[in-house]
C-alpha positions, 0 to 999 in steps of 0.5 A, a space after each residue: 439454739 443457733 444464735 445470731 453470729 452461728 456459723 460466722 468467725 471472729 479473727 482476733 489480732 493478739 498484741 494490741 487488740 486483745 492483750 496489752 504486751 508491750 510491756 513484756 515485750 519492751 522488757 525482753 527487747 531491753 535484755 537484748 540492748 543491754 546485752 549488746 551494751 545499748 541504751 534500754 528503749 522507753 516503753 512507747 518506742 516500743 509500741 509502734 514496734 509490736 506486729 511483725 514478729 519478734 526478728 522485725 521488731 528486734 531488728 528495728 528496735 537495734 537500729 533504734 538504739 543505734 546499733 550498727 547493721 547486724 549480720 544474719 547470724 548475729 540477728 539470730 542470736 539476738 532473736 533467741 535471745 529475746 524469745 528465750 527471756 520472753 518465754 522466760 517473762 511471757 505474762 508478767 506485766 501483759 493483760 487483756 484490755 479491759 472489756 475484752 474477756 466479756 466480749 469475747 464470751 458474748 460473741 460466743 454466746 451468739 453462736 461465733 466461734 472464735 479464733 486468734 489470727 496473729 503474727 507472734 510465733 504460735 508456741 508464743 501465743 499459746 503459751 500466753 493466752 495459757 499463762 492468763 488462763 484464756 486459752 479455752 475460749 479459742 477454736 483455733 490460733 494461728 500464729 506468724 509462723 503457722 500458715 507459711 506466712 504472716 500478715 498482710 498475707 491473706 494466708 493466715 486469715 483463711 487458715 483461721 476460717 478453715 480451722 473455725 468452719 466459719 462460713 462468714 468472717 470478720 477480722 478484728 485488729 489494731 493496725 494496718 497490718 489487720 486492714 491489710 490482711 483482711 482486705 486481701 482475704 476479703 473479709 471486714 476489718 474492725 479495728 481497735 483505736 486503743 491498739 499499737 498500730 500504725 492506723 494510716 489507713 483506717 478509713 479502709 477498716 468498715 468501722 473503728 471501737 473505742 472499748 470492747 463494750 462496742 464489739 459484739 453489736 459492731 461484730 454482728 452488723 459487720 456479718 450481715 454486711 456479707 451474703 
């Protein structure tokens, strides 16, 4: 029986809206501070850090602690630096957020298909929801490096839509990064207030939640906003 949300995709964001990373990620930025002798960075610096891949998180969080400007070369050996200590550590403190597993498994049960739109770099994000034993609820996952681009881009977002066969979409995010994107893609944002943001321009966002147990009614009033 075809349910409320058939035909309708639900692009999830991954770090900061449906799993807490940052400590993980914090962990692994730290191996690389300590290995260029710098100061290890507070879990909460880190947060604003997280959404644009792991080289511009790693490049602002060296200048953070006080590195002088890293060369090309020297960015890429700390990069690898970093992705091979966190693929190494990828789940030991990250979990989904609370509320978030259930949600998921209720829009599926509407009929949505559901799909992961993120900037992480995709063999990353797939290990991860592997790791937590959640890659099986996922239709498609796009990740930074997928679609030839990143967000804000629209790129990703459509190639989550093309892989999902949703004639409807909506995006869900924790950052201005997932306004963005959905807007140059045309599609409605929800965003996370819980997330790692920057949300400087929420109010462009059709609405904001608090806790996963608000998804699925916001996800199925913001598809029928759309013809």
């Amino acid at each position: 029986m075809r349910g409320p949300l058939a035909g309708v995709a639900v692009l999830f964001d991954l770090d900061g809206t449906l799993i807490d990373t940052a400590g993980d990620l914090a962990a692994s930025m730290n191996h690389v501070l300590r290995q260029a002798g710098l100061r290890p960075a507070p879990l909460e610096s880190v947060r604003h850090l997280i959404g644009h891949g792991a080289r511009a998180m790693l490049k602002a969080g060296l200048a953070e602690a006080g590195a002088p400007p890293a060369s090309e070369t020297a960015l890429d050996a700390a990069v690898a630096a970093f992705v091979a200590h966190y693929r190494a550590n990828i789940a030991v403190r990250s979990s989904p957020f609370p509320g978030a597993i259930d949600a998921i498994k209720a829009l599926k049960d509407d009929g949505a298909s559901i799909a992961i739109c993120t900037n992480k770099r995709e063999e990353l994000a797939r290990a991860l929801v592997g790791a937590l034993g959640v890659g099986g609820l996922f239709d498609a996952l796009i990740g930074g490096d997928t679609a030839g681009a990143a967000k804000p881009d629209p790129r990703p977002v459509r190639r989550c839509i093309e892989e999902t066969g949703g004639a409807k979409a909506v995006l869900v995010g924790d950052s201005d990064t997932d306004i963005r994107a959905a807007a140059a893609a045309g599609v409605p944002c929800l965003v996370a207030r819980f997330g790692y943001g920057p949300l400087d321009l929420c109010d462009e966002a059709l609405s904001l939640f608090s806790t996963y147990g608000e998804l699925p009614p916001l996800v199925r009033w913001a598809a029928s906003q759309r013809p």
